[in-house]
C-alpha positions in Angstrom: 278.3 71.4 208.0 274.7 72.5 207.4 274.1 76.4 207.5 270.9 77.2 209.5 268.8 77.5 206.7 269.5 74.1 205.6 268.8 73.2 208.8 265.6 75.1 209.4 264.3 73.2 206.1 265.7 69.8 206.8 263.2 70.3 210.1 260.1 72.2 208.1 259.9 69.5 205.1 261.6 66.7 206.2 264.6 66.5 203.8 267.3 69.0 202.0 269.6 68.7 199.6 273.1 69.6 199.4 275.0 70.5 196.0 278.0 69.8 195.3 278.8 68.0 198.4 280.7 65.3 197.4 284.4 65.7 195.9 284.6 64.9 192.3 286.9 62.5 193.3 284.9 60.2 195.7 282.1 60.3 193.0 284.6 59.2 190.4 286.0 56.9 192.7 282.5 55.4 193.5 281.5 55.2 190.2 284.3 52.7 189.1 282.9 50.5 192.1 279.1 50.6 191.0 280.5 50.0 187.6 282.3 46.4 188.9 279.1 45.8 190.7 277.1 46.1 187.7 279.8 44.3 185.7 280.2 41.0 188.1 275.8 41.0 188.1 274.5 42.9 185.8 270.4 43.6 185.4 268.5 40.6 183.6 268.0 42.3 180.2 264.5 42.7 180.5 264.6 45.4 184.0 262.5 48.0 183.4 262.7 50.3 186.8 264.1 49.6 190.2 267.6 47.3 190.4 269.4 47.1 194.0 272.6 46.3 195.1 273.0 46.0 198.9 277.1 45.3 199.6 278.4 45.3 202.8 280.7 48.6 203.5 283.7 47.0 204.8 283.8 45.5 201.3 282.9 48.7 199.2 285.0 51.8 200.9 285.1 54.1 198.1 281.0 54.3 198.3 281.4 54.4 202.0 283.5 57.1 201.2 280.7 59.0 199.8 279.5 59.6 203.4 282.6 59.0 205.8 285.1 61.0 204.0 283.2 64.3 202.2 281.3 66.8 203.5 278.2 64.5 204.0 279.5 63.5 207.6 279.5 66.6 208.9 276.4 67.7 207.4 274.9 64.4 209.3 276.6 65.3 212.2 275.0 68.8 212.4 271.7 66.9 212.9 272.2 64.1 215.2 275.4 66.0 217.0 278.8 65.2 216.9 280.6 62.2 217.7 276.7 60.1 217.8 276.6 58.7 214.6 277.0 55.0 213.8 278.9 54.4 210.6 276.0 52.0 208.7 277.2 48.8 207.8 275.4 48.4 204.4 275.2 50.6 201.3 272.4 50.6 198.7 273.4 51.1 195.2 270.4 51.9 193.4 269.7 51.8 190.0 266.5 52.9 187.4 266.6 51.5 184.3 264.3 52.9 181.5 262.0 52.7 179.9 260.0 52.7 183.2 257.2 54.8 183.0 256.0 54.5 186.4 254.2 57.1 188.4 253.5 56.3 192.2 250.5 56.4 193.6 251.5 57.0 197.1 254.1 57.3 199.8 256.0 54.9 202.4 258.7 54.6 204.9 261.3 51.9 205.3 261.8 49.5 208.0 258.8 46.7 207.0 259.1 43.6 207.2 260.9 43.0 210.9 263.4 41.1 211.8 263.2 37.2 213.5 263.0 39.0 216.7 259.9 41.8 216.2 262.2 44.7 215.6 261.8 46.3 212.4 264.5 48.3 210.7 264.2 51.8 211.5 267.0 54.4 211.2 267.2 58.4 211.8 268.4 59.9 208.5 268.6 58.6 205.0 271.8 59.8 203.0 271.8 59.5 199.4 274.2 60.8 197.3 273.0 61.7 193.6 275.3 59.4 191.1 274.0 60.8 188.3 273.0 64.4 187.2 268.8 64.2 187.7 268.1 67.7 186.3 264.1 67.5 185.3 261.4 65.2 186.5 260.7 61.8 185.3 264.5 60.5 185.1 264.0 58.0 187.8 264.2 60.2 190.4 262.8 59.7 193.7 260.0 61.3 195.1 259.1 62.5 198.3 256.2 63.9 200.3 257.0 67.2 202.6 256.4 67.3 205.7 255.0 63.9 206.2 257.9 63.4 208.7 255.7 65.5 211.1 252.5 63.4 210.3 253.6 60.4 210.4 255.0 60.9 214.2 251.5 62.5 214.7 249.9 59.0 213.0 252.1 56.8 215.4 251.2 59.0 218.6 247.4 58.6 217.9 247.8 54.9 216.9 250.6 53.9 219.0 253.9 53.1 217.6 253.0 49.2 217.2 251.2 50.2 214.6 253.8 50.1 212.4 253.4 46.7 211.9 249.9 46.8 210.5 250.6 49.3 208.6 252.8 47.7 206.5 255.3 50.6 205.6 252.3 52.6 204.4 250.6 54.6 207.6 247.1 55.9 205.9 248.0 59.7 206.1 246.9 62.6 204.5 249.0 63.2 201.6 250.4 66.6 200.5 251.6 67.1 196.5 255.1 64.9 195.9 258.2 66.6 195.0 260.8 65.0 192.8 264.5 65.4 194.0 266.4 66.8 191.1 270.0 67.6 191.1 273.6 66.6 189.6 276.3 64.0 190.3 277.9 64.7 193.7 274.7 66.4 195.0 274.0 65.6 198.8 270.1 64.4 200.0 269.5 64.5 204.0 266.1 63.1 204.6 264.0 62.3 207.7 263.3 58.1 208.5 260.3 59.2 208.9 259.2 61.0 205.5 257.2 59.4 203.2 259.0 58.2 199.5 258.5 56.4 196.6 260.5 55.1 193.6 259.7 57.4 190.6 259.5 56.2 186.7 262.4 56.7 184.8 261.5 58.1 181.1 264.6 59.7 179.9 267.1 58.1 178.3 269.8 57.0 181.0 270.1 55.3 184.0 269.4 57.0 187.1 272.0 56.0 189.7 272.3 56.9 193.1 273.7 55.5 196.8 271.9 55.7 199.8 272.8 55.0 203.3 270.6 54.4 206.2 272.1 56.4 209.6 271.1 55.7 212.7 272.1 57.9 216.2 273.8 55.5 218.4 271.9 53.9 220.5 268.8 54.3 218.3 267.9 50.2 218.0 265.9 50.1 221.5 264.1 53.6 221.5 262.5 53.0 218.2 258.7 52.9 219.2 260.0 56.3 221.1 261.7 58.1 217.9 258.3 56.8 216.0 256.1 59.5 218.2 259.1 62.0 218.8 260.7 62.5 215.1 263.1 64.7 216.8 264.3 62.1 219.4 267.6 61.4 217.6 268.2 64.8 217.0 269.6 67.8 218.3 268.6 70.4 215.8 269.6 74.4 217.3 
C-alpha cells in the first residue's frame, strides 16, 4: 500500500519508487529463474547494452511473484483500486550488459508498433522491480522524464489520440532534464504508461538487471485513445 505521499508524487512526476518492497526471498527466488533464462540463451558474446527476455508468466511464477505475491500488488492496487487489475500475461527480463556507454538523446513511451488489427499496446502502469542494486548513475539504469505523463496526455488532446501512430512512440514534446532511477535489489518502480523513458548506458562494471511488468486496469484494451487524453482514466488516485 502506497502512503499519500507516494501517492501525491506517483501523480506530480509520473513515477515513484518503493524500497525495499520486495521480500528477500522472491528476489532470491527470481534471480535463480533469470539465472536459467540466461543459462538456456545466453547473450551473443559481443552485446554491449540492452538484452530482453519476454517469457510468458504462467511459465515463470517466481518472477510473477515479484508483483502478485509482495507488496508491489497492493501498491498497484492503491492506484487503479482494488480488485481492477489484470494480472499481465508476460514478464520482461531485462538486462544491460557493459561496456555500453550510451547516453539517450530523448524520451519515448511503449506501445508502437500495433497489432494486426490497429490496436497498439498500451497499458496503465509499468512495474519494474530493481534486480540488481543501481546505486549511482550510469550502471544501466533507466531514465525517465518527470512529468511528461501530463504532457504527453496534453500532446494527444491537441493532436488527437490517433496520433500515436505517427508518432512513432516518440510524441515531439518539450522535454524537462532526465532522471536516472537508482536504487537496490528488491526496490519497487510505479510509473505512468504514459511517461516518457529511455534505456540508459551502462558503464560500471556489472550487469544491470531488472523485471518489468506492463499492468493494465481491466477493461483498459477499448478505451485506449480515451486513457491517451485522460492519463488518469484508469485511475482512482484519493
Amino acid at each position: 500500500m502506497l502512503d499519500s505521499d507516494q501517492i501525491r508524487e506517483f501523480a506530480e512526476r509520473g513515477y515513484v519508487v518503493v524500497p525495499g518492497a520486495i521480500a528477500e526471498d522472491l528476489v532470491a527466488a527470481a534471480t535463480r529463474v533469470i539465472d536459467e533464462l540466461v543459462d538456456d540463451a545466453p547473450p551473443d558474446p559481443t552485446t554491449q547494452g540492452p538484452h530482453f527476455y519476454f517469457p510468458d508468466s504462467a511459465d515463470v511464477p517466481a518472477l510473477l511473484g515479484l508483483l502478485t505475491e509482495s507488496t508491489a500488488w497492493a501498491g498497484v492496487e492503491s492506484l487503479i483500486g482494488a480488485g481492477k487489475v489484470d494480472v499481465p500475461p508476460q514478464v520482461q527480463v531485462a538486462l544491460n550488459i557493459p561496456p555500453f556507454s550510451h547516453r539517450p538523446g530523448m524520451h519515448h513511451i511503449d506501445g508502437y508498433p500495433p497489432d494486426a488489427d490497429g490496436r497498439p499496446h498500451t497499458f496503465t502502469l509499468l512495474a519494474g522491480v530493481l534486480m540488481s542494486d543501481q546505486l549511482t548513475e550510469d550502471g544501466g539504469n533507466l531514465w525517465v522524464w518527470p512529468g511528461t505523463h501530463r504532457t504527453h496526455a496534453e500532446y494527444f488532446t491537441e493532436h488527437g489520440p490517433d496520433a500515436f501512430f505517427s508518432a512513432a512512440g516518440y510524441p515531439p514534446i518539450e522535454l524537462p532534464e532526465p532522471e536516472q532511477i537508482t536504487g537496490r535489489a528488491g526496490d519497487l518502480l510505479l510509473a505512468h504508461y504514459l511517461l516518457g523513458h529511455n534505456i540508459g548506458g551502462n558503464v560500471s562494471d556489472h550487469t544491470r538487471r531488472a523485471v518489468y511488468f506492463r499492468v493494465k486496469r481491466t477493461g483498459h484494451g477499448p478505451q485506449w485513445r480515451e486513457f491517451l487524453t485522460d492519463p488518469w482514466l484508469d485511475y482512482e488516485l484519493p
